[in-house]
C-alpha positions as CSV (number, residue, x, y, z in Angstrom):
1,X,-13.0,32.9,23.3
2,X,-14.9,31.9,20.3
3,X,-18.3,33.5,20.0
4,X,-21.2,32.1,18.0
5,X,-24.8,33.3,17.6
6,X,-28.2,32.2,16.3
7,X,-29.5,34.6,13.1
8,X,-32.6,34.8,11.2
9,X,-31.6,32.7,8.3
10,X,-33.3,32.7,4.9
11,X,-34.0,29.6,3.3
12,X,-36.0,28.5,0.3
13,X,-39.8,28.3,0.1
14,X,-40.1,24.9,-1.0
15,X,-43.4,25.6,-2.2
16,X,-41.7,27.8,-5.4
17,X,-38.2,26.0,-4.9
18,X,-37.9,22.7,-4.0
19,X,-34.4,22.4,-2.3
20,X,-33.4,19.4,-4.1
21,X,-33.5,21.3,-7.6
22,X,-32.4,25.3,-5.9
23,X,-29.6,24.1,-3.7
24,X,-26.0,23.9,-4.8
25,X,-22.5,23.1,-4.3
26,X,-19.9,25.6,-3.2
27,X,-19.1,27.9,-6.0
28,X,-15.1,26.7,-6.3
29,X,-17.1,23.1,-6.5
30,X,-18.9,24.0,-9.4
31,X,-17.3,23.4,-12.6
32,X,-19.1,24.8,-16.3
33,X,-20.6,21.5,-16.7
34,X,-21.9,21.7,-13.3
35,X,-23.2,25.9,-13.7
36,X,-25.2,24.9,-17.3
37,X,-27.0,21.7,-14.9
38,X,-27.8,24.2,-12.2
39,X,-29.2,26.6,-14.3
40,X,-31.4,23.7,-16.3
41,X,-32.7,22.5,-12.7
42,X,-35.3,25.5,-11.9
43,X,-35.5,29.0,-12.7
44,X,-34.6,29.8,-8.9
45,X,-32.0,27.5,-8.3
46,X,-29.1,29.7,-6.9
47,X,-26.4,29.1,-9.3
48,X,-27.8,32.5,-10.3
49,X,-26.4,33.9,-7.2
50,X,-23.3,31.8,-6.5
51,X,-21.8,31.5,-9.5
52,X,-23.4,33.3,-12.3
53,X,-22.7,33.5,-16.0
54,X,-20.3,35.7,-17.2
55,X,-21.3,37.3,-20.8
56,X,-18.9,39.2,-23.4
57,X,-21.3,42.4,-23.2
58,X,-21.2,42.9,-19.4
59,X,-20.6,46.4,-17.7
60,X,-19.9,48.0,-14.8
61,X,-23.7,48.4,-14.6
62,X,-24.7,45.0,-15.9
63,X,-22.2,42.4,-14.2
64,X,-22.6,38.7,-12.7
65,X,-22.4,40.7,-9.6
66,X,-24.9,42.8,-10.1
67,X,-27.5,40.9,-11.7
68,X,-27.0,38.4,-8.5
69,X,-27.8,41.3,-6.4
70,X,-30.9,41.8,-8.3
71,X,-31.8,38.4,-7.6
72,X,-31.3,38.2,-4.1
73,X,-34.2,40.9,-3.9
74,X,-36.2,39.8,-6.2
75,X,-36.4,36.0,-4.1
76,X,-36.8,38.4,-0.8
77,X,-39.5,40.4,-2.3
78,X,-41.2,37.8,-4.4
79,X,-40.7,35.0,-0.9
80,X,-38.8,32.4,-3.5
81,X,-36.6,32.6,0.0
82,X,-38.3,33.8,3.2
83,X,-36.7,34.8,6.4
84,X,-37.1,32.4,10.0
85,X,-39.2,34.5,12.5
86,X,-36.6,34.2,15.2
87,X,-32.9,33.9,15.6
88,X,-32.1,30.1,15.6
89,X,-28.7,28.1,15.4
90,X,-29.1,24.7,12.4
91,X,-28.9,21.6,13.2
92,X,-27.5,19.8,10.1
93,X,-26.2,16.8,9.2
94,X,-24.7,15.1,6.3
95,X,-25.5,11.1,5.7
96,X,-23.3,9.6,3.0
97,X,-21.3,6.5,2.0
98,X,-17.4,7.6,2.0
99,X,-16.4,7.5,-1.7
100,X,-14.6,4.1,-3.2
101,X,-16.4,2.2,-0.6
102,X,-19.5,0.7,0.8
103,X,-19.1,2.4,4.6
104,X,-21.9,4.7,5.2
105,X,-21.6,8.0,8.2
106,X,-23.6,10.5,9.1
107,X,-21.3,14.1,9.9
108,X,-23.6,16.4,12.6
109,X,-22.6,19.7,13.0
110,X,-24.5,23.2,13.5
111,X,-24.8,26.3,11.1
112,X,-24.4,29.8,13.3
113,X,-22.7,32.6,13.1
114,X,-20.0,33.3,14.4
115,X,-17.2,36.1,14.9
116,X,-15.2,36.9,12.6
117,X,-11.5,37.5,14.1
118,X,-7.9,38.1,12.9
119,X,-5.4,35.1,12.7
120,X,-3.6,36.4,15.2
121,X,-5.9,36.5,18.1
122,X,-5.6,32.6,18.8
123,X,-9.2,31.9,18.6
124,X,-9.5,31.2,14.8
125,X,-6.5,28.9,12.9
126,X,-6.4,28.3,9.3
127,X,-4.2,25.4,7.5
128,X,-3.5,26.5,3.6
129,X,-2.7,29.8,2.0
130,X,-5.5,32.1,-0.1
131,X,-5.2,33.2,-3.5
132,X,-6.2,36.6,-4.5
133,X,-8.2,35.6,-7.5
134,X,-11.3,33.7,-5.9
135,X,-10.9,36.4,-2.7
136,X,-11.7,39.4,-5.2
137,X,-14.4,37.5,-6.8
138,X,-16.2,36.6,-3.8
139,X,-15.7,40.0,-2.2
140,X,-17.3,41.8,-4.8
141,X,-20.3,39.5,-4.4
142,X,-20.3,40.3,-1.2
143,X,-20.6,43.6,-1.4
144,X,-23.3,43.9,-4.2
145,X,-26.0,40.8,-2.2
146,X,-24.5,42.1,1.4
147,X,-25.6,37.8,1.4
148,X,-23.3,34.7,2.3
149,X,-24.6,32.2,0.5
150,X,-22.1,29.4,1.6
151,X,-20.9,28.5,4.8
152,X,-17.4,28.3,6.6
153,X,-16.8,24.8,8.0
154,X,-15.0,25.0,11.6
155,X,-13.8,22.3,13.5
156,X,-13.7,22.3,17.6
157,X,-13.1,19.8,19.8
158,X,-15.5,18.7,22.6
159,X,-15.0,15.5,24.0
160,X,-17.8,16.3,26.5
161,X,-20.3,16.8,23.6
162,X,-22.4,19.4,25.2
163,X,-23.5,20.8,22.1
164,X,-24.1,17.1,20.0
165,X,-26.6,16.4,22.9
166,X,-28.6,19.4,22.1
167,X,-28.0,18.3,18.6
168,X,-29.5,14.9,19.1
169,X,-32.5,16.0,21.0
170,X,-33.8,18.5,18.3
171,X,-33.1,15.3,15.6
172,X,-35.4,13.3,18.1
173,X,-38.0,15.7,18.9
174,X,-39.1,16.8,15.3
175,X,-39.0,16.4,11.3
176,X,-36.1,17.8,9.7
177,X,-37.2,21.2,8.4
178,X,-35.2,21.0,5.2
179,X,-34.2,17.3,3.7
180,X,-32.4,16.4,0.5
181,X,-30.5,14.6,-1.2
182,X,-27.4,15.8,-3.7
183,X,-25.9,14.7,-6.9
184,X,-23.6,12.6,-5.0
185,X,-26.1,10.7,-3.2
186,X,-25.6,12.6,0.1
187,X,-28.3,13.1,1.6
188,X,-28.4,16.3,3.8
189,X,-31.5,17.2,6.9
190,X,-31.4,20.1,8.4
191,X,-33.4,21.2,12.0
192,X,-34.1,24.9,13.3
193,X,-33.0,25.1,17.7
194,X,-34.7,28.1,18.9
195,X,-35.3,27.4,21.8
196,X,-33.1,30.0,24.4
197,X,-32.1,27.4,26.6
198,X,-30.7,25.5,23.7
199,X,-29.2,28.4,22.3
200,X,-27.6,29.5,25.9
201,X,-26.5,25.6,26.1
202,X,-24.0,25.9,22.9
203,X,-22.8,29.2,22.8
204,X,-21.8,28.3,26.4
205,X,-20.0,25.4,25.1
206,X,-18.5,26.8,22.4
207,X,-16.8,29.3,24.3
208,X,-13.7,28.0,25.6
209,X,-13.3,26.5,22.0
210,X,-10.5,27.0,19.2
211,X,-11.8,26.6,15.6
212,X,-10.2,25.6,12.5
213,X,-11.0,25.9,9.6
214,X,-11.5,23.0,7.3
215,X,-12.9,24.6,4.2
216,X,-13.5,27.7,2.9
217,X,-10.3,30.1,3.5
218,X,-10.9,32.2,0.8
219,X,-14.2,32.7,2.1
220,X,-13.2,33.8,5.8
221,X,-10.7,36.0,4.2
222,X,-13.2,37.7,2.6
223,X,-15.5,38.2,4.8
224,X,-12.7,39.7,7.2
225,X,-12.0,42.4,4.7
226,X,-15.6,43.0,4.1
227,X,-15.7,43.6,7.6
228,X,-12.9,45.9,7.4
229,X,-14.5,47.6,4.8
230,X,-17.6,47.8,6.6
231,X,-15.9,49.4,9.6
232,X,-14.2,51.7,8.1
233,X,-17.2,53.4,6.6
234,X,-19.6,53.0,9.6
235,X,-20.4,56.1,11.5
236,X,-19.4,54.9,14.7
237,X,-18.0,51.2,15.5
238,X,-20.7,48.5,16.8
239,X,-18.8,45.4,17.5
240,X,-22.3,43.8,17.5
241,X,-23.5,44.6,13.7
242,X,-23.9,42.4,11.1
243,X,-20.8,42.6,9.1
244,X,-18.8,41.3,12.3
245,X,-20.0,37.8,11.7
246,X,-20.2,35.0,9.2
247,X,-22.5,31.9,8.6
248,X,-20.5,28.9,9.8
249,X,-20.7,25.3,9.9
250,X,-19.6,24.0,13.3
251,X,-18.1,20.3,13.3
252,X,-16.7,18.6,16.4
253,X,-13.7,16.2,16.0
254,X,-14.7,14.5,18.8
255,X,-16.7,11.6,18.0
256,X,-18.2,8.3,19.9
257,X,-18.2,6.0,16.9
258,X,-16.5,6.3,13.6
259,X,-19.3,6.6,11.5
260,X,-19.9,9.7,12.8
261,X,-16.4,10.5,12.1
262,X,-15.3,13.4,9.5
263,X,-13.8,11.9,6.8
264,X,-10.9,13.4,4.4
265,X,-10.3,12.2,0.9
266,X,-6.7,12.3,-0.7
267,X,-5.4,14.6,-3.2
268,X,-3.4,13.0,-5.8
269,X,-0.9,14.7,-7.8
270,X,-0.9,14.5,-12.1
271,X,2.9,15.6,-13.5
272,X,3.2,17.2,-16.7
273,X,5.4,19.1,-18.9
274,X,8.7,18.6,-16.9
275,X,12.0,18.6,-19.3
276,X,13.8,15.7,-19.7
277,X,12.0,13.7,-17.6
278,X,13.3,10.3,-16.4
279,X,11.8,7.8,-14.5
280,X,14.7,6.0,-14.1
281,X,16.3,8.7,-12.7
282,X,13.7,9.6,-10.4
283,X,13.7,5.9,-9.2
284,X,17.9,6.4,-8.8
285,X,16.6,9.3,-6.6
286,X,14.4,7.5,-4.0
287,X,16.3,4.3,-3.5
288,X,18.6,5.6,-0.3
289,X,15.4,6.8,1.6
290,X,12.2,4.3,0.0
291,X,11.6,0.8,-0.3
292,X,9.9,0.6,-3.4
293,X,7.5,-2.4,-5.0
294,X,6.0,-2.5,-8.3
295,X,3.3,-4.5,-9.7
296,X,3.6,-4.4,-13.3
297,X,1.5,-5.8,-15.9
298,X,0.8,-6.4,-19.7
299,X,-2.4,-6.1,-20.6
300,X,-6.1,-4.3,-19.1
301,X,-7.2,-7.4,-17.1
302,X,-3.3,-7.8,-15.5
303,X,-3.5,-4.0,-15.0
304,X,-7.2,-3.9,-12.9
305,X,-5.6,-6.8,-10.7
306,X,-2.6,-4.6,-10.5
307,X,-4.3,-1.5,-9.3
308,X,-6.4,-3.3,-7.0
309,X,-3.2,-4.6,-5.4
310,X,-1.3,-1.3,-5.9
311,X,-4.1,0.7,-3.8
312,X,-4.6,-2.1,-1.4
313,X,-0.8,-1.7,-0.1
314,X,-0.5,2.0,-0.2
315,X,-3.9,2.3,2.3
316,X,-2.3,-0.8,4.1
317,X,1.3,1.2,4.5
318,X,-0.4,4.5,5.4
319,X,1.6,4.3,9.4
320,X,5.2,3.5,7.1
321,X,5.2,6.6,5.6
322,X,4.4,5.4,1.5
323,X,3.9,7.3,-1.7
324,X,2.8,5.5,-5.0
325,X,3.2,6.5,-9.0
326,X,2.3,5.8,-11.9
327,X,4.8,6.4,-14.8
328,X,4.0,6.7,-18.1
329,X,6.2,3.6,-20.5
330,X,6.4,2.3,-23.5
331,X,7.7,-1.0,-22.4
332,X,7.4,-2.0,-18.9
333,X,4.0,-0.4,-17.7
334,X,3.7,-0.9,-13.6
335,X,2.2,0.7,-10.5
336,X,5.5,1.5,-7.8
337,X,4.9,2.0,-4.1
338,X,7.5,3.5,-2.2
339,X,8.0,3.4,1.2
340,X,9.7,5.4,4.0
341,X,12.9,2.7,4.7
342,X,13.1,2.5,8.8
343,X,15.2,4.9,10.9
344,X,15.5,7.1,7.4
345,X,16.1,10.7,8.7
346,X,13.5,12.6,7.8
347,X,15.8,16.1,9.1
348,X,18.2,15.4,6.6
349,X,15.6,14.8,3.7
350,X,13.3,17.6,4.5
351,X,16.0,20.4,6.2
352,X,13.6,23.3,4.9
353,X,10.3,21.7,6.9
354,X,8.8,22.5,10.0
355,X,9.1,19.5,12.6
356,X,5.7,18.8,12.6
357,X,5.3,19.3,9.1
358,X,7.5,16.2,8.1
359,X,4.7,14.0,9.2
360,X,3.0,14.6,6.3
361,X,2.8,12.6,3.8
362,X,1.8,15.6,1.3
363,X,5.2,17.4,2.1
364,X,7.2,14.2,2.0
365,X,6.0,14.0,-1.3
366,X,6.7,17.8,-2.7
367,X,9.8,18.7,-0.5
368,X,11.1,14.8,-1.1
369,X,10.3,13.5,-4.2
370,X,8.6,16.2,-6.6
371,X,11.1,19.5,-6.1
372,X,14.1,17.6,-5.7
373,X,13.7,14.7,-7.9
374,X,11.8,16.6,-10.4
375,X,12.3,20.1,-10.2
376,X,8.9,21.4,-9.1
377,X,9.2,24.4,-7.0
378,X,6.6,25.0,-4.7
379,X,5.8,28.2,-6.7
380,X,5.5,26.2,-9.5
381,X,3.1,23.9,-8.2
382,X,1.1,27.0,-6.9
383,X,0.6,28.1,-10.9
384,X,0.0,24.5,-11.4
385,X,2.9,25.1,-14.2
386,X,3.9,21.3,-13.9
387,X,1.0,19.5,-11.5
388,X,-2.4,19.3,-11.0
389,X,-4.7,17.3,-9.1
390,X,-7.0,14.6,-8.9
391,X,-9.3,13.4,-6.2
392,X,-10.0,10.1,-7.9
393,X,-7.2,7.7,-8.4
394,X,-8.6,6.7,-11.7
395,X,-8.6,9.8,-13.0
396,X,-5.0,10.5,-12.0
397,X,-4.2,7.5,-13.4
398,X,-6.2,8.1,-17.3
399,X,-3.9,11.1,-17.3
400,X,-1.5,9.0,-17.8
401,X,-2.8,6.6,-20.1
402,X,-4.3,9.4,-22.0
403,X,-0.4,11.2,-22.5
404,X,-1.1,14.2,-20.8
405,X,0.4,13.0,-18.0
406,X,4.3,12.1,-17.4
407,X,3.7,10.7,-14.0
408,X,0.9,10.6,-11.6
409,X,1.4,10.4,-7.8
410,X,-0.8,8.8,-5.0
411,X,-1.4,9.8,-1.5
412,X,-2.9,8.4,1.4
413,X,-5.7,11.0,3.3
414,X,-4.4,12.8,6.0
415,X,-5.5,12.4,9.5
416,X,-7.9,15.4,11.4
417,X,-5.7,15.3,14.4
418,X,-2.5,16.2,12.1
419,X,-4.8,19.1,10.2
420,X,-5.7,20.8,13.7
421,X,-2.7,20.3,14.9
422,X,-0.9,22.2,12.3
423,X,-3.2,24.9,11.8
424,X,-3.3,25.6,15.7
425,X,0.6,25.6,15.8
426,X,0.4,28.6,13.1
427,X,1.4,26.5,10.4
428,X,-0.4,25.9,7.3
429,X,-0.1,22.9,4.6
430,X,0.6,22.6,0.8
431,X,-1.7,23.4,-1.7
432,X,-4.5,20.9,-1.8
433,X,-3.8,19.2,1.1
434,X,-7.3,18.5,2.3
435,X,-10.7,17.8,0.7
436,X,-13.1,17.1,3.4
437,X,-16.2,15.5,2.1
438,X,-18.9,15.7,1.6
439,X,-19.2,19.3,1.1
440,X,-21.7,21.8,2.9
441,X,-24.3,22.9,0.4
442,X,-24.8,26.1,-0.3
443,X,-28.3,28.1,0.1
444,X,-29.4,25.5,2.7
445,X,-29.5,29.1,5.0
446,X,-28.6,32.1,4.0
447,X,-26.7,34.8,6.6
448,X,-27.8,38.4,5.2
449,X,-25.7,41.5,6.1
450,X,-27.7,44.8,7.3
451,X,-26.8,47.8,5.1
């Protein structure tokens, strides 16, 4: 059974930090660009704690994690953040208009925390792999501000909605306690449940509940071997301290109306440095199992009306199974869609995947198109040797234009329903399957581990 809890959360004292100029992105959200405007914001914005400068003369006794750690108490002791009297679970919700178009949701979830348990217990999923690189980083942070600063977004599903009533009675009954809005334009509101009838109300309802996890992987993973760590040195085991639980985001996938629906952009994939590459020969590749249509064009006005049209039909094909690219040519420049021909046999194409796996249209595109056709291993995409990624079609496609690019591919989103049912059939996706958005700012609370 899943088991979630209110906590004392700190949050910033808008009086000395106004959230719209302290709050932040999650750190693996927050490119250099991104760390120099958070630090130009305000002196207190927490940049300085979730992603801090790295300089040529630290030590072992001067470090971004120290000097983050030294931060954390300074804010304590000098109330920059201050601590809620009483435990509480967050109402928070996220209003936003879904990128590339003019559709406007509002996501409602609530920020607790909750258990932390091992994979293998069937009450937690996940639906990607970690790498160990960000997991060190953000374990040593861990362990110098004993603070998580971000949050884990878990999905559930309760199509009774016990808990989004409870939500929707603290919206109605009382000002947001915290309400901003981001770079992006979302705009994110935030209400404090106290109550112990409310509180009894969802972590009754949550329960009976498997959780997913959307985002933040490497951040579960490292706040399971913190907990290890923790274990292993405590005196004698209390499955009720601290260290047992981390701040999460709770989202449920079932929804009355789509705007309230979660909403996940694609990932599109940029192809570079592969030898000898051919297009033609690609194309050779694909014909027994894709249809394929290409809208070419000669100059920038034929090639706007040409992407238009190009993005159009691959959103438009998204139940037949289609994949589009964008070569890079010196003569006849075109957009190609390619689509799954009827009755094609996907066990024949994709022998190596999982059933439910072929479904995808992520793993169609590695296991049927970019290893074979191309030569990019799955390992190989894991370094990012030959491929990396783009959220934006436009930028996928500049990478092109620009020669850095041999080819770029585009995907259509995938589905919630496929992501949870992947993850709780103990199977996990490709590499940069899913980008849920908007993202969960971090700061907006603040989950602090006892020593």
């Amino acid at each position: 059974m899943a088991q979630v809890f209110p906590f004392r959360a700190y949050r910033f004292n808008p009086e000395v930090a106004p959230f719209e100029r302290v709050l932040t992105q999650p750190y693996d959200k927050i490119s250099p660009q991104r760390q120099a405007e958070y630090y130009a914001m305000h002196p207190q914005n927490l940049i300085t704690v979730e992603k801090g400068r790295v300089f040529p003369d630290d030590s072992p006794q001067n470090n971004v994690y120290t000097r983050a750690a030294a931060k954390m108490e300074e804010w304590i002791r000098d109330h920059v953040i201050l601590q809620d009297p009483a435990p509480a679970f967050y109402g928070y919700t996220q209003e936003f208009a879904v990128p590339g178009t003019s559709e406007r949701r509002t996501r409602r979830g609530f920020i607790g925390a909750g258990r932390l348990e091992e994979y293998s217990a069937g009450i937690i999923f996940r639906h990607e792999h970690t790498l160990s690189g960000p997991k060190a980083d953000r374990l040593e942070l861990l362990r110098s501000t004993r603070t998580h600063t971000g949050q884990l977004f878990m999905l559930y599903s309760d199509p009774q909605r016990r808990v989004d009533a409870v939500l929707a009675e603290a919206e109605s009954a009382a000002a947001p306690a915290t309400e901003l809005t981001d770079e992006y334009g979302v705009i994110h509101r935030l209400w404090v449940i106290a109550e112990l009838a409310h509180v009894e109300t969802i972590q009754q309802a949550m329960a009976d509940q498997k959780l997913v996890i959307a985002d933040g992987h490497h951040r579960y993973e490292t706040a399971l071997n913190y907990r290890n760590e923790s274990r292993a040195s405590a005196a004698s085991p209390d499955p009720n301290a601290s260290y047992e639980r981390a701040m999460m985001t709770f989202v449920n996938t079932r929804v009355d109306t789509p705007s309230e629906g979660l909403v996940i952009l694609a990932t599109h994939r940029v192809v570079a440095n592969v030898h000898d590459f051919s297009w033609s020969a690609v194309r050779r590749y694909l014909e027994p199992w894709f249809c394929s249509e290409v809208f070419p064009f000669s100059d920038e006005m034929d090639k706007a009306q040409a992407r238009e049209k190009f993005l159009a039909r691959l959103a438009a094909t998204r139940q037949q199974r289609s994949v589009g690219a964008y070569p890079a040519a010196k003569n006849k420049r075109a957009f190609y869609l390619f689509e799954l021909r009827p009755g094609a046999d996907l066990a024949q194409l994709l022998p190596n995947v999982p059933p439910l796996q072929r479904d995808l249209d992520v793993v169609l595109l590695h296991d049927g198109i970019l290893e074979p056709a191309l030569g990019i291993t799955l390992q190989a995409a894991t370094r990012e040797t030959n491929l990396t990624y783009e959220r934006e079609a436009g930028a996928a496609i500049a990478a092109v234009d620009s020669g850095r690019a041999q080819v770029s591919f585009f995907l259509n989103p995938v589905e919630v329903e496929k992501v949870v049912e992947i993850a709780t059939a103990n199977e996990v996706m490709p590499q940069k399957s899913t980008d849920f958005y908007p993202k969960l700012l971090s700061g907006i609370t603040m989950y602090r581990v006892e020593s």
